[in-house]
C-alpha positions in Angstrom: -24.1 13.4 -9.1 -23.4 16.6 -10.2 -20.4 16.9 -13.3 -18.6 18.9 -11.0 -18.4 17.6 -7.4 -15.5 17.6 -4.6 -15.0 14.2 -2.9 -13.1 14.3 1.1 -11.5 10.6 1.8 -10.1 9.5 5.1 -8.2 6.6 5.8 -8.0 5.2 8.9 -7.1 1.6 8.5 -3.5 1.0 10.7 -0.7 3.6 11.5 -1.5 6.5 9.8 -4.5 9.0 9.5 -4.6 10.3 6.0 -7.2 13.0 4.8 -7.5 14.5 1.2 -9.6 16.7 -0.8 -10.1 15.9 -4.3 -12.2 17.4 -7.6 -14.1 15.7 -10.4 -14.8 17.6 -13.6 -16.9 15.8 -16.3 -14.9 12.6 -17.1 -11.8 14.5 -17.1 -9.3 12.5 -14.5 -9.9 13.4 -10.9 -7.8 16.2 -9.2 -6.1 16.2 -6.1 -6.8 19.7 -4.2 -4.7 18.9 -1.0 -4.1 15.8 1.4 -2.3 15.5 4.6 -1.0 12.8 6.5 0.4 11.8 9.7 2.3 8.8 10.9 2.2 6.9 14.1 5.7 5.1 13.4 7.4 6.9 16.6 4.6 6.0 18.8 4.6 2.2 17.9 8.2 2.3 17.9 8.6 1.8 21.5 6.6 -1.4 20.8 8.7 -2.8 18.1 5.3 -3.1 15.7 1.5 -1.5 15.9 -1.0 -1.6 19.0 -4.1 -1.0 17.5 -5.8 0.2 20.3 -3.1 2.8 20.5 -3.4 3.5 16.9 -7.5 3.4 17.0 -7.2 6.3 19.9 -4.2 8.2 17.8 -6.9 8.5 15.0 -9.2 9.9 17.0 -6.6 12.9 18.1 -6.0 13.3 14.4 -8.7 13.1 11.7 -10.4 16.3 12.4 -7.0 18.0 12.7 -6.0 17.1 9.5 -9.3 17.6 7.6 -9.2 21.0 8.7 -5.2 21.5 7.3 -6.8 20.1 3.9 -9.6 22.2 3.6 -7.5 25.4 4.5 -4.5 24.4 1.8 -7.0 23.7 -0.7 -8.9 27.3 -0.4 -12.7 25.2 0.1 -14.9 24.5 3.4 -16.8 22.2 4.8 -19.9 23.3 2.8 -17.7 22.7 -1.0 -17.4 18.7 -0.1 -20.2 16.9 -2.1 -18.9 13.4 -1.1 -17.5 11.7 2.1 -15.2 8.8 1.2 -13.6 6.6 3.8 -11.6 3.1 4.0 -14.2 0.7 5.1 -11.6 -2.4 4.7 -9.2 -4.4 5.3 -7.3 -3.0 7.7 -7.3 -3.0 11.9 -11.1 -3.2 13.2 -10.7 -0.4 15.8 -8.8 1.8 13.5 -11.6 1.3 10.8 -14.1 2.2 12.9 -13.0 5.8 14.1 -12.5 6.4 10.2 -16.1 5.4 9.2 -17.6 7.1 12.6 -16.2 10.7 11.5 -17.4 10.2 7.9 -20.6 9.3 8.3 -21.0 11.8 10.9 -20.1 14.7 9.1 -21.8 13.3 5.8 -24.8 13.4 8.2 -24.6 17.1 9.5 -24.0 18.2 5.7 -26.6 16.2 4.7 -23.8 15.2 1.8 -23.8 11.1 0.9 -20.7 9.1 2.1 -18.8 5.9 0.3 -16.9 3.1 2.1 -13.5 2.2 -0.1 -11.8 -0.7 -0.5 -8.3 0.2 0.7 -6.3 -1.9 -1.5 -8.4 -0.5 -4.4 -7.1 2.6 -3.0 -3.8 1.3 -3.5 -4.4 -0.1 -7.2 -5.7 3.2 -7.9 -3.5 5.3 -6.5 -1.0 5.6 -9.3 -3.4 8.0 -11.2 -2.2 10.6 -9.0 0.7 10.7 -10.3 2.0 13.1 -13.1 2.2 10.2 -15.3 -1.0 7.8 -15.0 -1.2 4.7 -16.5 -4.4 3.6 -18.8 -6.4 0.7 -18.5 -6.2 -2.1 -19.5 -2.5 -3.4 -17.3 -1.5 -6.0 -14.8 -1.0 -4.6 -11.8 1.5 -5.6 -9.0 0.2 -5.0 -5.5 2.6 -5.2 -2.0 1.1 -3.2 0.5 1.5 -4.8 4.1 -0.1 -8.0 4.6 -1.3 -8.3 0.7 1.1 -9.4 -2.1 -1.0 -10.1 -5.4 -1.2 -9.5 -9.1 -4.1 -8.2 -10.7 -5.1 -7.4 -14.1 -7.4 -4.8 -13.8 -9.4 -3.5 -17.3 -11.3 -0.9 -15.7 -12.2 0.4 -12.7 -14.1 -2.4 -10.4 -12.6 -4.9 -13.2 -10.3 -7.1 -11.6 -8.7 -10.9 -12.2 -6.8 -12.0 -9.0 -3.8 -13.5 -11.2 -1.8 -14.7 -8.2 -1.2 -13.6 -4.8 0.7 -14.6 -1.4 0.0 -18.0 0.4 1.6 -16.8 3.5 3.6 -14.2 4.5 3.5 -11.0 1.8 6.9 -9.4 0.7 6.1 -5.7 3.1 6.0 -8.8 5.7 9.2 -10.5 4.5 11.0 -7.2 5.1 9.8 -6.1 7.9 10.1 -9.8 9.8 13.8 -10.1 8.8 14.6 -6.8 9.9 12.9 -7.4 13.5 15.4 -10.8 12.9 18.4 -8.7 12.8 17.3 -6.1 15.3 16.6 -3.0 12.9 13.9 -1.8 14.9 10.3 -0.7 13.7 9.8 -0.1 11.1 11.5 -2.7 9.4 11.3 -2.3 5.8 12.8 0.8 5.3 15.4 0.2 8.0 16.4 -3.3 6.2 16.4 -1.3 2.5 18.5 1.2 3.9 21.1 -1.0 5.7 21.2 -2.8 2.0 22.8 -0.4 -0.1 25.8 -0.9 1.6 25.7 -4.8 1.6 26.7 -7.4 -1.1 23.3 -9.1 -2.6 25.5 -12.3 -3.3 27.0 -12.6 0.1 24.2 -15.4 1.1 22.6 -17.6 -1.0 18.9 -17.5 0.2 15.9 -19.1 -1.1 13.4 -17.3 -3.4 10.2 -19.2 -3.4 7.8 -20.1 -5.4 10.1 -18.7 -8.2 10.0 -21.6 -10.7 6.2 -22.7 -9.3 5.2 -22.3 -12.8 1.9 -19.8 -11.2 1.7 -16.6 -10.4 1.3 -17.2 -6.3 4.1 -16.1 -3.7 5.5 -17.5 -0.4 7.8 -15.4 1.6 7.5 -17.5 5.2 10.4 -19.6 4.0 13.2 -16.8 3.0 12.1 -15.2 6.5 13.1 -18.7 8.0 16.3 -19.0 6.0 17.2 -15.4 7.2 16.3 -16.2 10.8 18.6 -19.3 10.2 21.5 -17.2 8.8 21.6 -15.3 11.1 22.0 -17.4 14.4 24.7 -19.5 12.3 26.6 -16.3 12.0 26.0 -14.6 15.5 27.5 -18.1 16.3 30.0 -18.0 15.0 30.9 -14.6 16.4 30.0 -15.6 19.6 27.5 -12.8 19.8 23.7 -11.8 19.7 22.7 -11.2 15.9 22.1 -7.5 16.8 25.7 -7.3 18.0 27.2 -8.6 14.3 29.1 -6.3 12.6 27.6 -3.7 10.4 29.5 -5.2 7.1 27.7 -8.5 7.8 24.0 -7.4 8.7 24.3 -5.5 5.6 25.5 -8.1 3.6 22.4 -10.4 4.9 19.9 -7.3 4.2 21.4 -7.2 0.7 20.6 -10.6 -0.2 17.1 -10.5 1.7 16.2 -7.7 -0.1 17.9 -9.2 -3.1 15.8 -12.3 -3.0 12.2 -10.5 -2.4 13.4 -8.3 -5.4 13.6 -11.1 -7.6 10.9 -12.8 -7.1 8.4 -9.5 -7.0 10.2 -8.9 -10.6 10.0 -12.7 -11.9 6.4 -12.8 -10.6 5.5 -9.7 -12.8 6.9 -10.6 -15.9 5.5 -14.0 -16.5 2.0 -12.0 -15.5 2.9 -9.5 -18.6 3.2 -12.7 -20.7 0.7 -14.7 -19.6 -1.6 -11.4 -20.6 -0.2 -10.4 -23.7 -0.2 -7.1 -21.8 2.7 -3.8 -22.4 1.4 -2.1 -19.0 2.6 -2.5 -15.3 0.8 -0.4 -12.3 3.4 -0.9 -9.2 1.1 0.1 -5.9 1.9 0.0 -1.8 4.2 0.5 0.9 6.7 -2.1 -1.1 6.3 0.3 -4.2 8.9 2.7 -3.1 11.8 0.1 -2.5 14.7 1.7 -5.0 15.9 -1.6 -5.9 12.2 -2.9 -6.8 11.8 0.1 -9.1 15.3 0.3 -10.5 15.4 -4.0 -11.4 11.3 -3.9 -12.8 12.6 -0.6 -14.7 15.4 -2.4 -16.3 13.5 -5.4 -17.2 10.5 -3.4 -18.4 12.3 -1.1 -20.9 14.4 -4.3 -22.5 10.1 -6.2 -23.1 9.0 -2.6 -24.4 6.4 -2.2 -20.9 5.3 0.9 -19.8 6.0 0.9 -15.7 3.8 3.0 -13.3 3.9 4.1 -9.8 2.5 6.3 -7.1 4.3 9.2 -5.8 6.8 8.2 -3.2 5.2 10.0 -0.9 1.8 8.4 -1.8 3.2 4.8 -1.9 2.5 4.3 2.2 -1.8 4.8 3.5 -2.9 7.9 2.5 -6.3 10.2 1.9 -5.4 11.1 -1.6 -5.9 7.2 -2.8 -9.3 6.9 -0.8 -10.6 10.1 -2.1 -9.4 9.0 -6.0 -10.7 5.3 -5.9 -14.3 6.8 -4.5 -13.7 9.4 -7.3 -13.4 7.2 -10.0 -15.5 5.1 -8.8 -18.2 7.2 -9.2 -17.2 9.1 -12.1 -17.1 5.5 -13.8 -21.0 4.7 -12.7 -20.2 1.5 -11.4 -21.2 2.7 -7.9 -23.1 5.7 -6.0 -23.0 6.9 -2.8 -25.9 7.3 -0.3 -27.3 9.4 2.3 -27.1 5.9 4.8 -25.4 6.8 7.5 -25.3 3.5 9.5 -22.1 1.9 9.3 -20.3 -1.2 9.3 -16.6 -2.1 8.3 -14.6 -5.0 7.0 -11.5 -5.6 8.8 -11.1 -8.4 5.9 -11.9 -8.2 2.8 -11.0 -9.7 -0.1 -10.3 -7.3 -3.5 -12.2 -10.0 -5.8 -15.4 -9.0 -4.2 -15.2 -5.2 -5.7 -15.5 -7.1 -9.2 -18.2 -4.5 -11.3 
């Protein structure tokens, strides 16, 4: 590669289409030019959680759309991209696919090479977007969807599993309990927001795994316990759960949320001191939760550890991280991209196998 080089990443991978244009210069840290992004959320809405065939066809309307938006905010053309980045895996196999299609295609008619990203290194990366990025080495805590894991990561493509979920991962915790108490989709943000005006001591709910003595997580049990909770109360009320009162589903969001908290924050501590290390990256969907942030800023500051995170509004999918991890990934040597335009993507696919 050239020192100076721009890199277009889509991301494709579930509910939202993300495109972004970023520049390398030398070994300098990669810059973002412009991204854009759009959601399906009210689409899926109607279907209380994602339909990927509906989301597969949605990114179809989109991608070109939106790589046309970028490349008119960021002043360059088709002709100025030296690299097409997309997210070959994990994610939703349809949704991958469309992605990967219009990549390699247009990598092919500009006769520029293309690179398949691992989204949840897109994730991990993703905080060196921000204006204040972290250095390597750190332990990073990653809860994006399905995926709930520490990692310490000493360099790009240099990464320990330290512990991760064993069934269902905190963004599904939220999201399940919410559906539980009939916040609609999606849940996560809906449960959060009905949680700042609850009591986080109102019910005394599990938090697994806690005193495990590893780094692993379990969340299927709290999303029983909820589910439990909250047919003993609609009960007792003589009503559907949906139909409690709002000072009661708040006060069970509060100690949901309250319980995930703790255990996201327990979970990352003991993986500072089992490293020795003063550095926490904080990447995915989960990432933007104000009570995560405020509780692992709190604890942090009193062990003298640096905290880092993603933009808020680059904590959900997005372009910008593809385009970055492709960016640093090359940029760091550990991987080049080629002028192979035959495809293939991985619906699952486990971080450990990116290992440099």
């Amino acid at each position: 590669m050239a020192k100076d080089y721009c890199v277009l990443g889509i991301e494709s991978s579930c509910d939202e289409t993300g495109v972004a244009l970023v520049r390398v210069t030398g070994q300098r840290p990669p810059t973002l030019l412009a991204h854009a992004l759009y959601s399906q959320i009210e689409m899926h809405q109607a279907y209380g959680g994602v339909v990927p065939e509906l989301a597969s066809r949605d990114h179809i309307r989109r991608v070109l759309p939106l790589t046309r938006e970028v490349l008119q905010a960021s002043g360059k053309t088709l002709q100025d991209v030296d690299v097409v980045a997309f997210t070959r895996g994990p994610g939703l196999g349809g949704a991958l696919l469309v992605g990967a299609g219009v990549a390699c295609a247009l990598a092919a008619s500009l006769g520029r090479p293309v690179l398949g990203v691992h989204h949840l290194e897109g994730h991990l990366l993703s905080p060196f977007l921000s204006a204040d990025p972290p250095e390597f080495p750190f332990v990073a805590l990653l809860v994006s969807g399905g995926h709930t894991q520490l990692m310490q990561v000493d360099g790009v493509g240099r990464y320990q599993t330290l512990g991760e979920t064993i069934d269902d991962a905190a963004g599904e915790a939220f999201d399940k309990s919410a559906k539980l108490l009939g916040l609609g989709y999606p849940g996560g943000p809906a449960l959060s927001k009905l949680a700042e005006f609850g009591d986080p001591a109102a019910f005394k709910l599990p938090r697994p795994l806690l005193h495990s003595g590893n780094l692993d997580f379990s969340f299927a049990g709290l999303k029983t316990a909820v589910m439990l909770q909250a047919k003993k109360l609609a009960a007792l009320q003589g009503c559907a759960v949906a139909a409690l009162p709002k000072a009661v589903l708040a006060d069970l969001a509060a100690s949901t949320q309250a319980a995930i908290v703790e255990v996201l924050v327990k979970k990352s501590l003991s993986a500072l001191a089992a490293t020795g290390l003063k550095r926490l990256v904080v990447a995915g969907g989960v990432g933007a939760n104000r009570s995560l942030r405020e509780q692992l800023n709190q604890a942090c500051a009193v062990r003298g550890v640096r905290v880092h995170y993603p933009e808020l509004h680059l904590c959900t999918d997005n372009g910008a991280m593809i385009a970055m991890a492709a960016a640093m990934r090359l940029q760091s040597g550990i991987q080049r991209a080629n002028k192979v335009y035959a495809f293939d993507v991985k619906p699952r696919w486990p971080l450990d196998d990116l290992m440099a």
